[in-house]
C-alpha positions as a Markdown table, in Angstrom:
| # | Residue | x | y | z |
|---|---|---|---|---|
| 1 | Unk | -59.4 | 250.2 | -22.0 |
| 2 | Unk | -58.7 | 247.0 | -24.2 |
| 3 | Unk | -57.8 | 247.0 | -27.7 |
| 4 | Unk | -61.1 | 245.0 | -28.4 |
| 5 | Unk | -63.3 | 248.1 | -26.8 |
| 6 | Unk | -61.2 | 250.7 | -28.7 |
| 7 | Unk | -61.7 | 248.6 | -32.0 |
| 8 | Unk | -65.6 | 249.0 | -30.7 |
| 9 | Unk | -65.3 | 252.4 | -30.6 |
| 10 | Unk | -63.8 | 253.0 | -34.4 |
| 11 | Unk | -66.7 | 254.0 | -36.6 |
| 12 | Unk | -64.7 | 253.6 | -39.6 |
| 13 | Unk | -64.0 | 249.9 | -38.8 |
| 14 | Unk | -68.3 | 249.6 | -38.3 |
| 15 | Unk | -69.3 | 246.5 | -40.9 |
| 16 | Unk | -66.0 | 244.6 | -41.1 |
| 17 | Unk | -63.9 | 247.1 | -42.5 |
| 18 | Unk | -60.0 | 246.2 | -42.8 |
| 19 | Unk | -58.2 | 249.0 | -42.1 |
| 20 | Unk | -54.3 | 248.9 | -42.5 |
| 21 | Unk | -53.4 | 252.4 | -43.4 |
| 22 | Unk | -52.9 | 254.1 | -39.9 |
| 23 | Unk | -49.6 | 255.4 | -41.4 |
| 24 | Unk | -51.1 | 257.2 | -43.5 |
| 25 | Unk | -54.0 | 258.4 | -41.1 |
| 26 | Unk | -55.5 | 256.6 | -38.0 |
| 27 | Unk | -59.7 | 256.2 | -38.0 |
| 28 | Unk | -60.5 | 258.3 | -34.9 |
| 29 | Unk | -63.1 | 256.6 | -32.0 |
| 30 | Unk | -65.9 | 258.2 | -31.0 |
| 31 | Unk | -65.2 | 259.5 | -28.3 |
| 32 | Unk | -62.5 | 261.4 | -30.1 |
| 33 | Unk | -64.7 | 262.9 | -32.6 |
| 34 | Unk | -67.3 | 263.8 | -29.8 |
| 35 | Unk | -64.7 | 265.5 | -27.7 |
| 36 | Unk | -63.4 | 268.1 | -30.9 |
| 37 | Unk | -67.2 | 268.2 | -31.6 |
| 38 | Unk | -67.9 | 268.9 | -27.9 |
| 39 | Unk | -65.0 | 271.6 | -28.0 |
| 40 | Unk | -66.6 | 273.7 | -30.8 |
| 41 | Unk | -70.0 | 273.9 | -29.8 |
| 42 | Unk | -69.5 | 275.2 | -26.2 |
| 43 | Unk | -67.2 | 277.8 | -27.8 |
| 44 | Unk | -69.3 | 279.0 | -30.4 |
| 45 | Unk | -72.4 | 279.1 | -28.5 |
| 46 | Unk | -72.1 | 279.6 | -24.8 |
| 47 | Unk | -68.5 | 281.1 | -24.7 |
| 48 | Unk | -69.6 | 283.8 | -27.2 |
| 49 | Unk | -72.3 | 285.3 | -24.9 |
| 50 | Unk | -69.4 | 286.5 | -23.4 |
| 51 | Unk | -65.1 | 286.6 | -24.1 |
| 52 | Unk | -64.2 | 283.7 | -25.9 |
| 53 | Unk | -60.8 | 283.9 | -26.2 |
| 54 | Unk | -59.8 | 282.7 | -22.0 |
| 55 | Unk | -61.8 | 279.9 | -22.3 |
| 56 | Unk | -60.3 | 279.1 | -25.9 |
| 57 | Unk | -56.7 | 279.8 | -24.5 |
| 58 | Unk | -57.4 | 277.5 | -21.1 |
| 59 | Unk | -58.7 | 274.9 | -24.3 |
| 60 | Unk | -55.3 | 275.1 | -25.7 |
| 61 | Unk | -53.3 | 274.4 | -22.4 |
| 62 | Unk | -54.9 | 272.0 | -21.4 |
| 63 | Unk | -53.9 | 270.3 | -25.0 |
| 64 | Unk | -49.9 | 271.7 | -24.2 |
| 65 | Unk | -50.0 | 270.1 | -20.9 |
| 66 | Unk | -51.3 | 266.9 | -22.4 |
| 67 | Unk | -48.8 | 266.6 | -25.4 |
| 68 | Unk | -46.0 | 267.5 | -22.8 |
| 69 | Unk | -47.1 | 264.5 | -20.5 |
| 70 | Unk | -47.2 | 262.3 | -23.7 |
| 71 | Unk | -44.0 | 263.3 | -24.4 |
| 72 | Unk | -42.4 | 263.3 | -20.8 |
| 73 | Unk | -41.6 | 266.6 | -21.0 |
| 74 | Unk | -42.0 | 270.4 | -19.7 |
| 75 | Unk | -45.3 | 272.4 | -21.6 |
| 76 | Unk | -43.1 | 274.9 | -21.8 |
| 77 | Unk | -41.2 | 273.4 | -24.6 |
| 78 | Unk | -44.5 | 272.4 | -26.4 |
| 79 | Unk | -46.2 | 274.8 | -29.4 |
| 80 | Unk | -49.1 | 273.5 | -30.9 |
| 81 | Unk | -49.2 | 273.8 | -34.8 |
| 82 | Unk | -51.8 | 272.2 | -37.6 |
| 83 | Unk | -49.6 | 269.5 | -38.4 |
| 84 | Unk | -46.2 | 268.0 | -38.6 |
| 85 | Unk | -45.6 | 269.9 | -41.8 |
| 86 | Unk | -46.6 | 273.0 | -40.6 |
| 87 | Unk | -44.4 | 272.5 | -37.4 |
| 88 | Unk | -41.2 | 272.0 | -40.0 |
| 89 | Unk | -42.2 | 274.8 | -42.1 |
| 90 | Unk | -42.0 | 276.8 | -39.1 |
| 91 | Unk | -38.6 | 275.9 | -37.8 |
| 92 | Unk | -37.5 | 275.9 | -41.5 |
| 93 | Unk | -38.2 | 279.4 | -41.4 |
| 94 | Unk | -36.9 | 280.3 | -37.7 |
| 95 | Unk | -33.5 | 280.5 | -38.4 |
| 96 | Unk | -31.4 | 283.2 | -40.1 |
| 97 | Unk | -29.8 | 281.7 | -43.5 |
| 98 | Unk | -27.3 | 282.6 | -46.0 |
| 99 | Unk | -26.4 | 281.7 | -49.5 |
| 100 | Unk | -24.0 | 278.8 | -48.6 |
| 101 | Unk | -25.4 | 277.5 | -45.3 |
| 102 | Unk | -26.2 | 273.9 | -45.5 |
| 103 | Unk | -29.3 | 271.6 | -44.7 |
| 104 | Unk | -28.6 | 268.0 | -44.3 |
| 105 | Unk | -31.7 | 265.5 | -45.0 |
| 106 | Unk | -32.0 | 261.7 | -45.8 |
| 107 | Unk | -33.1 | 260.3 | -48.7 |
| 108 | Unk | -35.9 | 258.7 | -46.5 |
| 109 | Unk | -38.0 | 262.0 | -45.8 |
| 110 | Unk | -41.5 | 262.6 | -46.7 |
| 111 | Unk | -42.4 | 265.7 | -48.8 |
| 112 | Unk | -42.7 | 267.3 | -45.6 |
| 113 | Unk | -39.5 | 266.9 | -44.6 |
| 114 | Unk | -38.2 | 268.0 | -48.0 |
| 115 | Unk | -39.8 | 270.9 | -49.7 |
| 116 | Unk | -39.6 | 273.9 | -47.0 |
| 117 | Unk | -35.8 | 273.1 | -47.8 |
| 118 | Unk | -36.2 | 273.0 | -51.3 |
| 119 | Unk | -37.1 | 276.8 | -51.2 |
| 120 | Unk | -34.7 | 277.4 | -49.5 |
| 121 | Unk | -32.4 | 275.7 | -52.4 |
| 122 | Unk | -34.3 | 278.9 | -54.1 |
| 123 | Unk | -31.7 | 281.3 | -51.8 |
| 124 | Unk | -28.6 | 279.8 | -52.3 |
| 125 | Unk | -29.2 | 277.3 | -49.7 |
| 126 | Unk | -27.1 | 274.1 | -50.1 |
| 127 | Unk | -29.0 | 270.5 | -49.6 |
| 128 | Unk | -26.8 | 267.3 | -48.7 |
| 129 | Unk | -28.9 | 264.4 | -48.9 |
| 130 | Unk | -27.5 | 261.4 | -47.2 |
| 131 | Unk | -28.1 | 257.6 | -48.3 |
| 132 | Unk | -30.3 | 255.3 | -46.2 |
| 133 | Unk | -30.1 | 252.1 | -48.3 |
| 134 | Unk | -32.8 | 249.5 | -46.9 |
| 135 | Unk | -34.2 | 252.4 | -44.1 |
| 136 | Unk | -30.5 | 252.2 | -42.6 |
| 137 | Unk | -28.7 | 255.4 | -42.1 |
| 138 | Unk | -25.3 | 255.3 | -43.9 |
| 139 | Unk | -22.9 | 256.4 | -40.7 |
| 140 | Unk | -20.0 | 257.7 | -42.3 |
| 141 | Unk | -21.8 | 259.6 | -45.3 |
| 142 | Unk | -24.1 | 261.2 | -42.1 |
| 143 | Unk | -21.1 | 262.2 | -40.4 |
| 144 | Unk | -19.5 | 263.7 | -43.6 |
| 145 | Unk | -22.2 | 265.4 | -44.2 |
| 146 | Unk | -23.4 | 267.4 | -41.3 |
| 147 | Unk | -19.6 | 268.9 | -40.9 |
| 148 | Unk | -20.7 | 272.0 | -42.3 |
| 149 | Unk | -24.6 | 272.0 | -41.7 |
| 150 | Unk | -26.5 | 274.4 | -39.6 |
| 151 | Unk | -29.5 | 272.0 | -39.6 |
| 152 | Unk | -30.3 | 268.1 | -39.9 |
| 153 | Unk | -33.4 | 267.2 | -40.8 |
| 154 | Unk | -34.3 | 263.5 | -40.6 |
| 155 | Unk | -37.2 | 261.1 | -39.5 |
| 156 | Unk | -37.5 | 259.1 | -36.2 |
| 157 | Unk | -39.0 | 256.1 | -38.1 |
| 158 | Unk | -39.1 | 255.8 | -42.0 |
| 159 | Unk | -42.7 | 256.5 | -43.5 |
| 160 | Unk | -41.2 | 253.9 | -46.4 |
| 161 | Unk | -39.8 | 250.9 | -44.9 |
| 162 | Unk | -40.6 | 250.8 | -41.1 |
| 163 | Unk | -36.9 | 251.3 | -39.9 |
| 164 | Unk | -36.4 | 253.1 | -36.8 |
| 165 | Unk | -33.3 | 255.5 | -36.9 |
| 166 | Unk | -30.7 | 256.0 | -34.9 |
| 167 | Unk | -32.1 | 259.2 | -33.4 |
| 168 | Unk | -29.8 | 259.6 | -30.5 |
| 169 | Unk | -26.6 | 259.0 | -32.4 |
| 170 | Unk | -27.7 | 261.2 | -35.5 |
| 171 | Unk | -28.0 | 264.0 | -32.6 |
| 172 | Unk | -25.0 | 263.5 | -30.8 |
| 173 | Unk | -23.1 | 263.2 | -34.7 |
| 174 | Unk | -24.8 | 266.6 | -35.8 |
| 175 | Unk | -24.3 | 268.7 | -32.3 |
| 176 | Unk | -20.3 | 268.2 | -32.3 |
| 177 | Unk | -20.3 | 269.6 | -35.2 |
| 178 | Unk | -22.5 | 272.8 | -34.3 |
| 179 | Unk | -25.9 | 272.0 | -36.6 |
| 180 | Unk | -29.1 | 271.8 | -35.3 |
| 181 | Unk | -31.4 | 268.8 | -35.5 |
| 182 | Unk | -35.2 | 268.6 | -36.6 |
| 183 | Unk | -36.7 | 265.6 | -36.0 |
| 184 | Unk | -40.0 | 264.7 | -37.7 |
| 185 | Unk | -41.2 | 262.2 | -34.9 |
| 186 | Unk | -45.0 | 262.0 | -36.8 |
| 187 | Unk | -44.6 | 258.0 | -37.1 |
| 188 | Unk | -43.9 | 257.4 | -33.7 |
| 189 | Unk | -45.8 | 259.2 | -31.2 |
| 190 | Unk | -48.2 | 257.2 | -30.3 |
| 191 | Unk | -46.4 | 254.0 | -31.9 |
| 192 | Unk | -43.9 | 253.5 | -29.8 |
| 193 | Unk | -42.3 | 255.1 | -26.6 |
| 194 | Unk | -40.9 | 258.7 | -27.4 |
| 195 | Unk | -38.6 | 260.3 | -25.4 |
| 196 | Unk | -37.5 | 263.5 | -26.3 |
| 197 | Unk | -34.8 | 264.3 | -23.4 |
| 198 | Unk | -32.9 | 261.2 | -24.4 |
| 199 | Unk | -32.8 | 261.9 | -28.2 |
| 200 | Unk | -31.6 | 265.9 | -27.8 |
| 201 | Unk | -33.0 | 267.1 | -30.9 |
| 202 | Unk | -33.2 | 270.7 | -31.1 |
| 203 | Unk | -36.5 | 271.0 | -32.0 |
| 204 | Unk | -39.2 | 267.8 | -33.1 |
| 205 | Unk | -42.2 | 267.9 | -34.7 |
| 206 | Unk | -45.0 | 265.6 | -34.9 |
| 207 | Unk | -49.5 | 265.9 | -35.0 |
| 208 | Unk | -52.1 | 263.3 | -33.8 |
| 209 | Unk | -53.6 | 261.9 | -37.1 |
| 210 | Unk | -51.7 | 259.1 | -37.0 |
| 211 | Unk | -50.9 | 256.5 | -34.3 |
| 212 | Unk | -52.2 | 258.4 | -32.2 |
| 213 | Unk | -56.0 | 258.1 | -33.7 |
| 214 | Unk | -56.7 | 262.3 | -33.4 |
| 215 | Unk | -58.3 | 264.1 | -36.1 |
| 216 | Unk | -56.6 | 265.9 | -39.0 |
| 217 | Unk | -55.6 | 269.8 | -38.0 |
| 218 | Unk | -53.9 | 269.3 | -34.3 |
| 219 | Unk | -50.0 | 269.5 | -34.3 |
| 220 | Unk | -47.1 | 270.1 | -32.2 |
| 221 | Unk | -43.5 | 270.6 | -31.8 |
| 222 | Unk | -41.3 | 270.4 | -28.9 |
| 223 | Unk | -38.3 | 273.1 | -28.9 |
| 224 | Unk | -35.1 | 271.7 | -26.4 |
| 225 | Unk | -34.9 | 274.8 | -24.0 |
| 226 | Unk | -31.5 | 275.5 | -24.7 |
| 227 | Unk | -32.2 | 275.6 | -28.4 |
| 228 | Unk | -35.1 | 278.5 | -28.0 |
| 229 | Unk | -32.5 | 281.4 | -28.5 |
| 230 | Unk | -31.3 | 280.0 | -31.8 |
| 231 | Unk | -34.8 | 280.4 | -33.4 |
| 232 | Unk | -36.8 | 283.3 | -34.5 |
| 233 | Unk | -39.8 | 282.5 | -36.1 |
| 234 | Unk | -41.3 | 284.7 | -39.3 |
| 235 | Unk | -44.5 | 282.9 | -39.6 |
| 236 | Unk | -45.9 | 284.8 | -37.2 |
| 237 | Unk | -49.1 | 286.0 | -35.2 |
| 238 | Unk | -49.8 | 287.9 | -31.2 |
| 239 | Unk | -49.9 | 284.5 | -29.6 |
| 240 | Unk | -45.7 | 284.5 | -30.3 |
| 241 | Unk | -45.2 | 287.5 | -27.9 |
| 242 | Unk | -46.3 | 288.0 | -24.1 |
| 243 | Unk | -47.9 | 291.5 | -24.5 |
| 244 | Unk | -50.7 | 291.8 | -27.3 |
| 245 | Unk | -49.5 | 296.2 | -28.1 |
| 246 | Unk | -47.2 | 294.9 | -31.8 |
| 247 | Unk | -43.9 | 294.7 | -29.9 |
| 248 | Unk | -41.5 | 291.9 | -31.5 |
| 249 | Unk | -40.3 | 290.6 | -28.1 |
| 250 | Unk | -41.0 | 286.4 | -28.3 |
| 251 | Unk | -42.1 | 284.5 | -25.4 |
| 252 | Unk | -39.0 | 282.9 | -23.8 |
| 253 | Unk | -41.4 | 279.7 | -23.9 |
| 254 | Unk | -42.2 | 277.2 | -27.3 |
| 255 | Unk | -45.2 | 279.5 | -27.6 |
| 256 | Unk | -43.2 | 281.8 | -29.9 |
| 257 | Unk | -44.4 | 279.4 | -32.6 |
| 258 | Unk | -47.5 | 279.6 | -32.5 |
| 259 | Unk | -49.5 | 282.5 | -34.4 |
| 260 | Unk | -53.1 | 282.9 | -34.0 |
| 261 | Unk | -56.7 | 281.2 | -33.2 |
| 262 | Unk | -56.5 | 278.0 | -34.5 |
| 263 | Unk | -60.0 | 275.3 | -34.3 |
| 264 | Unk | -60.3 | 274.2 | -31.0 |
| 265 | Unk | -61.8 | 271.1 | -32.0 |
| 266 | Unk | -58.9 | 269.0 | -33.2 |
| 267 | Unk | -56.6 | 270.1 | -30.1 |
| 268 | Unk | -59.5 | 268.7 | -28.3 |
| 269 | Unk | -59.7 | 265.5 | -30.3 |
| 270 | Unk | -56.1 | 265.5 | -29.6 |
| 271 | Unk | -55.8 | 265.4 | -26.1 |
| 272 | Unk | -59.3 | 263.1 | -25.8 |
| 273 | Unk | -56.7 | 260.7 | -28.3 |
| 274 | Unk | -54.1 | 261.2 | -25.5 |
| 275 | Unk | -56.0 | 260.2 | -22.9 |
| 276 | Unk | -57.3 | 257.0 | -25.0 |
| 277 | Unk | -54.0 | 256.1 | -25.5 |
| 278 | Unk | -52.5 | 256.5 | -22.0 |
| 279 | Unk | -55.8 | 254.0 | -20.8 |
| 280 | Unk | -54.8 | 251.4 | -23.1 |
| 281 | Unk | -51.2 | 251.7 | -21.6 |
| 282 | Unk | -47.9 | 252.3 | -24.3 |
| 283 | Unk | -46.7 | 248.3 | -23.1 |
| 284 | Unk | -49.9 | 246.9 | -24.7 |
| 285 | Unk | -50.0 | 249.0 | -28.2 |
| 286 | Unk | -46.2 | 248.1 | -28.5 |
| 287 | Unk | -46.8 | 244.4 | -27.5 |
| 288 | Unk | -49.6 | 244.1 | -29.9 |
| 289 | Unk | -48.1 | 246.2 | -32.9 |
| 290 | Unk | -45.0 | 243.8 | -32.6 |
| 291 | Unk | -47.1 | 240.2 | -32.9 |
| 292 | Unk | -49.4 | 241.6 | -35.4 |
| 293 | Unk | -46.0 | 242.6 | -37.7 |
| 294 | Unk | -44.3 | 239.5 | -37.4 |
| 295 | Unk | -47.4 | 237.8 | -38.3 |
| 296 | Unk | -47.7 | 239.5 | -41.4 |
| 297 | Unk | -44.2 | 239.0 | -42.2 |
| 298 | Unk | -44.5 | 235.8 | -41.9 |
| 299 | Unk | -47.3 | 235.4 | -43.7 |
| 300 | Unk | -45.3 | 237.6 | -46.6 |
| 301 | Unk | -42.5 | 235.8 | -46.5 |
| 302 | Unk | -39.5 | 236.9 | -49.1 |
| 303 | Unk | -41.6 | 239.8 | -50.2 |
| 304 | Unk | -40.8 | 241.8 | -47.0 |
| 305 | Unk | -38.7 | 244.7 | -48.3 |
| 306 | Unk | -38.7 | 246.3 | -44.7 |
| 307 | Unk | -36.5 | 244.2 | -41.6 |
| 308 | Unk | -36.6 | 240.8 | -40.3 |
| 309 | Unk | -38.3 | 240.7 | -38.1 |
| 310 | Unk | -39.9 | 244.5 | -38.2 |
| 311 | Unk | -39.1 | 246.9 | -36.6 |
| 312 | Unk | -42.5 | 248.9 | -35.8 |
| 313 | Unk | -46.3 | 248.2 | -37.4 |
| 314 | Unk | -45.0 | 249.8 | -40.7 |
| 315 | Unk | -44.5 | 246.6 | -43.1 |
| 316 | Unk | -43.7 | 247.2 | -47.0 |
| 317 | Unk | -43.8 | 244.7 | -49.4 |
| 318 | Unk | -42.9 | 243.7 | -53.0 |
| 319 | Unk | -45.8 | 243.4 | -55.7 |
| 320 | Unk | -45.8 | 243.6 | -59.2 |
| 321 | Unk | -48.5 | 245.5 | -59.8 |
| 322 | Unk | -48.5 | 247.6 | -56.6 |
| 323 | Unk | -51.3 | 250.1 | -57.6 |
| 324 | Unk | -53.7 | 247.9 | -59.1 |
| 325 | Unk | -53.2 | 245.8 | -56.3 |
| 326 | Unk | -54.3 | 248.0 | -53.7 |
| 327 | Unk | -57.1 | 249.2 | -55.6 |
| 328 | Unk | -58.0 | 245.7 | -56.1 |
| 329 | Unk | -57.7 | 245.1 | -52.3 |
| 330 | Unk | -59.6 | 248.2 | -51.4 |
| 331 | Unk | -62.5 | 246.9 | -53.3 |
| 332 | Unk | -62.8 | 244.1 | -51.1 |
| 333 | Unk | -63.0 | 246.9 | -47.8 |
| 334 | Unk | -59.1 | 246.6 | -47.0 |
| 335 | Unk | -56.9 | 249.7 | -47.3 |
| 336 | Unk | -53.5 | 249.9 | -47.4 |
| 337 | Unk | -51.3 | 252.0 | -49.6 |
| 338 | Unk | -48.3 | 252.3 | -52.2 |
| 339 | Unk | -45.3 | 254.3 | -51.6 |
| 340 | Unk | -42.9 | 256.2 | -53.7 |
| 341 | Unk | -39.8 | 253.1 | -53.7 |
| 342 | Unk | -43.3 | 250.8 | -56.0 |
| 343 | Unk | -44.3 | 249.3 | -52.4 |
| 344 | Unk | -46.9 | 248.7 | -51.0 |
| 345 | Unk | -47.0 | 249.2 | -47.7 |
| 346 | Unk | -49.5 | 247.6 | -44.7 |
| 347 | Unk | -49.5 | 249.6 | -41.5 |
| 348 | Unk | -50.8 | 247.7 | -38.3 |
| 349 | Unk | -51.8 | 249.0 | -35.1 |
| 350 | Unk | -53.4 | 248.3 | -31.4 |
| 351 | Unk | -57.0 | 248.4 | -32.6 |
| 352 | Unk | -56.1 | 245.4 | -35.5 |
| 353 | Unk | -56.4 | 242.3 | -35.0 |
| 354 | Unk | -54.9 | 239.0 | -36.4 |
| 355 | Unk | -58.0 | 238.1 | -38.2 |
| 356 | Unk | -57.3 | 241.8 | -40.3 |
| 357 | Unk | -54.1 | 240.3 | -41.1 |
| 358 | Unk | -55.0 | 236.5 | -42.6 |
| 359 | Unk | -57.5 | 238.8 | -44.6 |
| 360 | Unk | -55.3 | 240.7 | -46.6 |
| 361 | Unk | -52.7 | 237.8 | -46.7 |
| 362 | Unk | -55.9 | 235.8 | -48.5 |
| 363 | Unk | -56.7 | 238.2 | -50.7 |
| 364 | Unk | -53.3 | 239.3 | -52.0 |
């Protein structure tokens, strides 16, 4: 597949809409809404005239085994959860804490990164949060800080200025000195190349909305094996445990995440977005992403808040009027989106195309 027959494909894109918001949520193709849609109706009409539940559960491997090859790495070490919120709230929650203990966080993090620790706060849980002037994570403040942390939460690329962090390093920092690392990858599967053996994060969480182009409500995170013992999840359901008779003995697998049923459709929509993905091949979306950001840049000039030249398909800008702006913008059928830092903030992807970009250039 070619980025032209995927942009074909994009209902929401039907009668020249300019869609620049993928970071914020990608317009799925047809064929990955027909594939969730396709996924609940043969569960709830011909698996119920017998068991639904194997056919649902084969469903839901066959998503594991497809996030695991996206992700170039064993299913066994793949949970599927509702989003990447849902997968931090989880880890959040699978470890042990004590008035004292200490999360370490950016100052880059989305809410979702921020408020499972923030009850925790609630306990007597201490939160360090570290300085990333310009997207750029302050080095000597991070290694300060994690000293005395039993977990490091941070992003793989910043929802607010397009920077890529130093993922490996943050790791390696945070590990010799015995905390944990969550890594909220959301912004990059499906963006760029991902790979989760090299970066050594304990445990990373991430969903198909995005850059991948899935539908809302599929999840997953991927737990390092030798990282499993460490947690023990509370939010919990029979699908965390082998045997089904109320005994609290977790898989020895990722699976001790997970809870319950969850709709079949998005994990479908999911793996359909996968496949979609994999066709178009991860050279041309990173190729394409690249010359489309460096052509708005350009075109932006010394409003460019995020790196010269980018770093990913995440661009913010400076405008004085950031919210009227984008209202004003979306009025003329292109979307993009303020952020927190009084940005706005233009997210490109495979599916765009240069002609999307001179249009919101000529409008602002």
């Amino acid at each position: 597949m070619d980025p032209g027959t995927l942009r074909g494909d994009i209902p929401a894109l039907d009668d020249g809409t300019v869609y620049l918001n993928t970071g914020a949520s990608g317009p799925a193709p047809r064929r990955v809404l027909a594939a969730g849609r396709e996924a609940e109706r043969t569960h709830e009409t011909e698996h119920h005239r017998g068991n639904p539940y194997p056919a649902a559960w084969d469903a839901y491997e066959e998503s594991r085994a497809a996030v695991a090859d996206l992700l170039d790495t064993d299913p066994d070490t793949v949970a599927l959860t509702n989003s990447t919120a849902d997968g931090i709230s989880r880890v959040a929650g699978a470890l042990s804490w004590e008035p004292g203990d200490v999360v370490v966080r950016t100052d880059l993090e989305h809410p979702a990164g921020m408020l499972p620790f923030e009850r925790l706060g609630r306990e007597g849980v201490e939160i360090h949060e570290v300085p990333a002037p310009g997207g750029r994570l302050d080095r000597d403040a991070y290694a300060e800080a994690v000293q005395d942390a039993r977990l490091v939460c941070l992003s793989s690329l910043s929802w607010l200025h397009g920077t890529r962090l130093p993922v490996r390093d943050a790791v390696e920092i945070a590990h010799d000195a015995g905390a944990r690392v969550l890594v909220d990858a959301v912004q990059s599967v499906g963006h760029h190349p991902v790979d989760v053996e090299a970066w050594g994060a304990d445990a990373v969480a991430a969903a198909g909305h995005k850059w991948l182009l899935g539908t809302w409500g599929a999840g997953f995170l991927r737990i390092a094996p030798d990282a499993l013992d460490a947690f023990e999840p509370r939010h919990l359901g029979y699908r965390a445990v082998p045997t089904k008779g109320g005994n609290l003995d977790y898989h020895d697998t990722a699976a001790r995440f997970e809870v319950g049923t969850q709709s079949l459709a998005p994990h479908a929509a999911l793996r359909e977005a996968i496949d979609i993905r994999e066709a178009i091949g991860a050279d041309t979306v990173t190729d394409r992403i690249e010359r489309l950001a460096d052509r708005l840049a350009d075109g932006l000039g010394d409003r460019v808040v995020s790196p010269r030249p980018p770093e990913s398909g995440l661009v913010t800008f400076e405008d004085p009027e950031p919210a009227a702006t984008v209202e004003r913008l979306g009025e003329r059928d292109i979307h993009v989106r303020t952020v927190p830092s009084g940005h706005i903030r233009v997210s490109v992807h495979v599916f765009n195309t240069a002609s999307d970009v001179d249009a919101l250039l000529a409008t602002l």
